[in-house]
N, C-alpha and C positions, 0 to 999 in steps of 0.2 A: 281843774276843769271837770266837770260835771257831764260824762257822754251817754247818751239812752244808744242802745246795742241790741236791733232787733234780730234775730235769729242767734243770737248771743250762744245757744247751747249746740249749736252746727260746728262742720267741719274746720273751718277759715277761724269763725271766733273763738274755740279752742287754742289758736296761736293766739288772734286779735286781743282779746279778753286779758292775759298773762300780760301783755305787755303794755295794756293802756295802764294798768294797777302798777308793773314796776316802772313807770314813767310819774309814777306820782296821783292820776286821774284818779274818781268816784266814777265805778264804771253801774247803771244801773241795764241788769241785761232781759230782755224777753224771746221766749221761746214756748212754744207747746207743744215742742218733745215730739213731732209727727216723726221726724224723719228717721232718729236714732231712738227714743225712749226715752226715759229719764237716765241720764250718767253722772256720776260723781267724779267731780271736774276737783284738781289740787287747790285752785283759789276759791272754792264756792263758800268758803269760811272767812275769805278776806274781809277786812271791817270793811274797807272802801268800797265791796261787790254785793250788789241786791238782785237776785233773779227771781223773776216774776215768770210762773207759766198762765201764758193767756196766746191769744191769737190777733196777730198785729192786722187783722183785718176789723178789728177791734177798734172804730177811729175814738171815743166817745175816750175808751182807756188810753188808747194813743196820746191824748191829750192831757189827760190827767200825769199821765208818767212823762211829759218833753215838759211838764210845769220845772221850772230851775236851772233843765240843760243848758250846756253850752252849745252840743253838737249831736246829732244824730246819726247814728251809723246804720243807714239801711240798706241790711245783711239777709233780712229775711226773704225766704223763698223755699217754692216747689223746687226741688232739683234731683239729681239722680246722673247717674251714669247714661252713654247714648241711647241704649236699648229703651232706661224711661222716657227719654226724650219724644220719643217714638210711639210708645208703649200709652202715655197720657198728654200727648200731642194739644189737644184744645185747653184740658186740667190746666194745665201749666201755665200755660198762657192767660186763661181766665185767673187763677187762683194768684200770679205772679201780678197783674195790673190790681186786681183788688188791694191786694199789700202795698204794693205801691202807692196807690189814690189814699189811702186811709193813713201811711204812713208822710205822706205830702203834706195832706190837709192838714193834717197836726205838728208838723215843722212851721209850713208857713203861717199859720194862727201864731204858733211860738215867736217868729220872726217878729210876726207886725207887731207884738207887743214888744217888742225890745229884747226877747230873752236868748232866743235861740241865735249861733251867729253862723252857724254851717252844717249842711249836710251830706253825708258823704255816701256815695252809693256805692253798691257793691254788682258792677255791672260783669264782664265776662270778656274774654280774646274772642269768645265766638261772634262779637261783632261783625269780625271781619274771616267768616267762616266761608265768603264770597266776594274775598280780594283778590285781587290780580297782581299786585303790585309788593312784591317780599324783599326784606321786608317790610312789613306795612307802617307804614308812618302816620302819626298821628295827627288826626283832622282825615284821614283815607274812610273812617266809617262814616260821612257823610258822602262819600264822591264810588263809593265802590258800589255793585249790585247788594239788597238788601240780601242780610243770611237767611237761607232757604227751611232750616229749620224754625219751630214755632220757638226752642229757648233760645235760639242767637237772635230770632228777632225782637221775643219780649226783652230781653237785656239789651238793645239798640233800644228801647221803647224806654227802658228805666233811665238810659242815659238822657231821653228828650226828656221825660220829667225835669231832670234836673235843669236843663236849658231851659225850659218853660216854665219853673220856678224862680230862676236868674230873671228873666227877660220882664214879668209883669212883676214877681215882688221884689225883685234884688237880692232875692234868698242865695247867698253865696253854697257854691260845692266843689266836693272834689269828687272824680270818677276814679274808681279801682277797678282794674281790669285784670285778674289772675287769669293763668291759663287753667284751664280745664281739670289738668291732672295736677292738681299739688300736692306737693312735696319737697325734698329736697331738689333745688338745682332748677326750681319751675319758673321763669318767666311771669314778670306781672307788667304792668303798662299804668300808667293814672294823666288825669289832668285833672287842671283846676280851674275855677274862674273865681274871681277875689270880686 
């Protein structure tokens, strides 16, 4: 399989990345390096691994790179620690749906021609950063109070993407939900709709 991997040089795809390659996959990754720099990653030499630095709000090249994919893994984003959360409150929010809309439209163009068969997003626990209900069972981040911060709500907002890609083109996905701190022993959450 063939997966485009945007924020591919971030924290999460650092594991993600290693393991799509020792699964067998052609992982092709994008990243522009805002968040850490440029790093030299142990697979960045693998034949199966092609990183591109560009900016996934980028839809025109978005398209050109989901040209073959099987799957799309979209990873990219603003993020940071709570203090950023805070700190670039509107950024995030603005900067996070643009990635988003520009990483959609170039999945679903992929879809309707036949190539693309899933996309998978890389949403967040802060969903349900304004549940009541622990613990939180899934299908709760439509029934709880929306999260009060601007990143739990734009990642509520990456998961309607995805349903509102299901619903009008049948663009199949899966949600990843990690919790905030990862690392060893951290909680992640997913669903899917086929």
């Amino acid at each position: 399989m063939r997966i485009l991997v945007t924020g591919a040089a971030g924290f999460i795809c650092g594991y993600l990345v290693p393991e799509l390659l020792e699964a067998g996959h052609e992982v092709v990754g994008l990243d522009n390096f805002s968040k850490y720099g440029p790093a030299r990653r142990s697979y960045d030499d693998h034949p199966r691994y092609q990183l591109v630095e560009g900016d996934a709000k980028d839809v025109d090249m978005l398209r050109d790179m989901v040209r073959g994919c099987d799957q799309v893994v979209a990873a990219a984003a603003m993020i940071g620690g709570i203090s950023y959360f805070h700190e670039f409150a509107y950024d995030l929010l603005a900067e996070n749906e643009r990635i988003l809309a520009s990483t959609f439209d170039a999945a679903i163009e992929a879809h309707r021609r036949g190539e693309l068969t899933r996309v998978v997003v890389l949403s967040s626990s802060m969903v349900y950063e304004s549940a009541n209900v622990f613990p939180t069972p899934e299908g709760a981040q439509t029934s709880s109070p929306p999260p009060v911060s601007t990143y739990g709500f734009q990642k509520l907002a990456s998961e309607y993407f995805a349903k509102g890609a299901w619903e009008q083109y049948k663009l199949p996905y899966t949600i990843l939900r990690p919790f905030n701190c990862v690392g060893i022993g951290s909680a992640a959450r997913s669903a899917t709709r086929r």
